[in-house]
N, C-alpha and C positions, 0 to 999 in steps of 0.2 A: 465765135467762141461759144461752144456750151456753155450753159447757166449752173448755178450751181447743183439746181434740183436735177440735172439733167446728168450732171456726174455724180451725186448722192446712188442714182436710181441705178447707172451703170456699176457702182461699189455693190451694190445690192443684187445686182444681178451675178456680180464675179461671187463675192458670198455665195449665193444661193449653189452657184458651180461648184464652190470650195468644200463646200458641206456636202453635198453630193455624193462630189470623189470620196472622200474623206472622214465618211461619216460613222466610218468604224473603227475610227484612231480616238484617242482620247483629246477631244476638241473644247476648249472654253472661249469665253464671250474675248476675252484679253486675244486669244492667238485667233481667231474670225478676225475683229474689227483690224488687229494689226497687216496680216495678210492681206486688207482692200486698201491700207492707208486711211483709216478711220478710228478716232475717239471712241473707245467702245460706249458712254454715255451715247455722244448719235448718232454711232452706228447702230445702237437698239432701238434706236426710237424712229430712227429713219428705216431701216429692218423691218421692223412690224408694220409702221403705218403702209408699206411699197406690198411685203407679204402678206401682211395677216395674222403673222405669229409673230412670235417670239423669235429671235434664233436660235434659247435652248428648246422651243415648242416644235420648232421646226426640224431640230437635230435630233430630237427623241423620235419623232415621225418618222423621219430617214430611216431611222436605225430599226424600226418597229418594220420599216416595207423588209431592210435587210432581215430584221431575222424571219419573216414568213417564205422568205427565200431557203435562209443556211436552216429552216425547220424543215423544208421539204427535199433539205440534199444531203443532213447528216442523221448520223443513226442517235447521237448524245442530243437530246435536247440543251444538258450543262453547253455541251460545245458550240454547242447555235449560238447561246445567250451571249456566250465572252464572245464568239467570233463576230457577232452582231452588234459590239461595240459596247455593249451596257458593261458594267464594273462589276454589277451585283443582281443575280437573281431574282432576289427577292423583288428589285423595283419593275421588272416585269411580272410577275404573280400578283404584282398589285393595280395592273393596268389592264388585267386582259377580259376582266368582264365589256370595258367599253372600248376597246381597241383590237383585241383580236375576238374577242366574243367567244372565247372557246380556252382551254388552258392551251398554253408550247406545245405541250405532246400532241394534242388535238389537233392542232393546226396544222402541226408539222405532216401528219397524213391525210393532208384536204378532206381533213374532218371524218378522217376513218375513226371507226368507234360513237362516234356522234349521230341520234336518233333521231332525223327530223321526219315528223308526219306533216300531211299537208291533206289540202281539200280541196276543189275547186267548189265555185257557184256562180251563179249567172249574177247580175248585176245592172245598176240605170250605164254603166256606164263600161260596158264591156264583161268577158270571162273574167273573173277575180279568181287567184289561189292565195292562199295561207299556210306559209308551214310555220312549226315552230318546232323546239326544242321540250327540252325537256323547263328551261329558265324562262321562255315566254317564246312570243313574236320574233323570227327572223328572216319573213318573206312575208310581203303583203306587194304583190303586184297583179298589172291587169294586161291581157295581150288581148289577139283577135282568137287564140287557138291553145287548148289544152297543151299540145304539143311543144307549142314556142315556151309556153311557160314552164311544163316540165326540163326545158330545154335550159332555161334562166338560172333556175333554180340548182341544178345539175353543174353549170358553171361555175357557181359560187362556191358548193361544196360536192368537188368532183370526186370523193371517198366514202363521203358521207353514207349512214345507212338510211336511204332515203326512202320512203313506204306510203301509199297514200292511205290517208284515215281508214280507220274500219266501217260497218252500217252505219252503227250505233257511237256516236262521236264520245269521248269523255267529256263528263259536266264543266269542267272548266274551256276545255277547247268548244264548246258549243255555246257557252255565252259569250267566249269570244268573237266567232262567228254571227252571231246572234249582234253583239254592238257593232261589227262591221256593218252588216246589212242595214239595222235602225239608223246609224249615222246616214249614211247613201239615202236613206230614205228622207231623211228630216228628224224622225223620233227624237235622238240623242245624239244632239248635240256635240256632247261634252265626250272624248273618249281619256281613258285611264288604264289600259292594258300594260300588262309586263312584256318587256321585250331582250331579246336576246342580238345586239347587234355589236359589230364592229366599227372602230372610227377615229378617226385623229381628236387629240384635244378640242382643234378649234372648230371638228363638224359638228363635234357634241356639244360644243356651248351653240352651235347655230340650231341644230335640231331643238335642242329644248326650248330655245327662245322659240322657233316656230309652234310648240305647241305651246304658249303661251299666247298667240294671236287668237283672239276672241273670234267666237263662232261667224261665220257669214262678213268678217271684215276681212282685209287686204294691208299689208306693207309692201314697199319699194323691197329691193334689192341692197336700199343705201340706207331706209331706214332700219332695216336687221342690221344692218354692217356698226350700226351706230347704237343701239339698242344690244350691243353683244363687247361694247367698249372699243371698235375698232372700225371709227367711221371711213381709211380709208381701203376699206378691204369690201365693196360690193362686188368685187368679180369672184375672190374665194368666200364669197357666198354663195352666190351663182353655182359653182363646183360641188359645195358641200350641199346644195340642190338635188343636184343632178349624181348627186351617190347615194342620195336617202334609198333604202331599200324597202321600206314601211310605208307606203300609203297610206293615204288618213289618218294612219296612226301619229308620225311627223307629217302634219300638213302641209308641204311643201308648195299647194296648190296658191295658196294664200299667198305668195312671193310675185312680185310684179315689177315692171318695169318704172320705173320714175315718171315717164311720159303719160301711165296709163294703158300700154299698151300691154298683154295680157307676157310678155317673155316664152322662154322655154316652160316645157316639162315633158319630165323622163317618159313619159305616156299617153304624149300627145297634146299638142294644143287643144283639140277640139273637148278631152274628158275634161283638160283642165277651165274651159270655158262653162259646160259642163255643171262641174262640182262647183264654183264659185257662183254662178245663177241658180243653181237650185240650195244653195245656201242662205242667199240671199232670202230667195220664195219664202223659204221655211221660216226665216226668222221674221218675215213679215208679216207671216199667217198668225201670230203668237200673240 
């Protein structure tokens, strides 16, 4: 006979389906926990500790992938939003600095109208590009090849008016540039750039806690999960890892396995071995 936590986890999983399917119907916490056979009290609390979210955090998410979808298939933004499940406008307008990172309209044309420059430079630790916006930072990654990363970049905002920097950079995008390099270096430590990026609720509470990890130190996988309120959620931190699109800026490098062993990164084990020893170096030269 399964155990209880074993059919909790299975309700959790039907959930997760339900919201899914469904996630463009007017859904509350009362008709989810009733659909799995579950007390919405612990079905919330068994919900988040199994996901990671919420299951109103989780069903705004759903609804946030569906409308970058109905933005890319209808002509009405209006129409995207209702048919994408939300009630009211305005609660997407107030979500798309950190979720879609762009307004509806914008999005809705993979980023047609949207100006991102970018730059490459060599690095300790491979080819680096930078693009951003007009609001800050919305690509910070490293490849083996100008190419592949022109190629990344392109993915992400396949309308976008994309242009590589001019000679002569702009003062602000050159002291951003400028702190990339001194970090990679050891200089500075500390970075503080504006950034322009997209994300669910709970990647955003995981990226900021990641820049909160002190210079040249390291956390688990399980100690972010716990340090973000939601000890058991170290795999959707793992995930919310492996979507950072910001290098050094979200230090993602800094995430480790509980064992000590060094885990993934979006970039390679070896930069991520890398950046964490020459962190160290630096902070011990001080």
């Amino acid at each position: 006979m399964p155990g209880r936590d074993d059919l909790d986890s299975s309700r959790v999983e039907k959930a997760v389906a339900f919201i899914r399917s469904c996630c463009q119907e007017p859904l509350t916490l009362k008709v989810i926990a009733r659909h799995v056979g579950m007390s919405p009290f612990h079905f919330q609390k068994k919900f988040k500790a199994v996901v990671g979210l919420t299951p109103r955090q989780f069903l705004e998410a759903r609804r946030l992938e569906a409308l970058r979808g109905e933005l890319r298939d209808r002509a009405s933004v209006t129409d995207a939003i209702y048919t994408a499940g939300f009630g009211s406008g305005s609660r997407v307008y107030e979500r798309v600095d950190t979720r879609l990172g762009m307004t509806p309209g914008e999005y809705r044309a993979g980023g047609q109208g949207v100006s991102i420059s970018y730059a490459m430079a060599d690095s300790a630790i491979g080819r680096m590009m930078v693009g951003a916006t007009d609001r800050g930072l919305c690509f910070v990654q490293f490849a083996g090849s100008d190419s592949e990363l022109l190629e990344l970049l392109r993915r992400e905002y396949p309308l976008a008016d994309i242009a590589p920097m001019g000679a002569t950079y702009p003062d602000h995008f050159r002291e951003w540039m400028a702190a990339l390099e001194n970090h990679l270096k050891g200089y500075q430590p500390h970075l503080n750039l504006p950034t322009d990026v997209r994300a669910t609720a709970f990647q955003m509470k995981v990226w900021r806690y990641l820049q909160s990890i002190p210079y040249a130190t390291v956390r688990s996988y399980s100690e972010v999960a716990a340090g973000v309120g939601q000890p058991s959620a170290a795999r959707a931190v793992a995930r919310a890892c492996a979507a950072n699109r910001l290098a050094l800026v979200i230090p993602c490098h800094r995430v480790i396995r509980g064992t000590g062993a060094l885990g993934g990164y979006k970039w390679g084990i070896e930069r991520k071995r890398v950046l964490i020893d020459k962190e160290r170096t630096a902070a011990a030269m001080k």
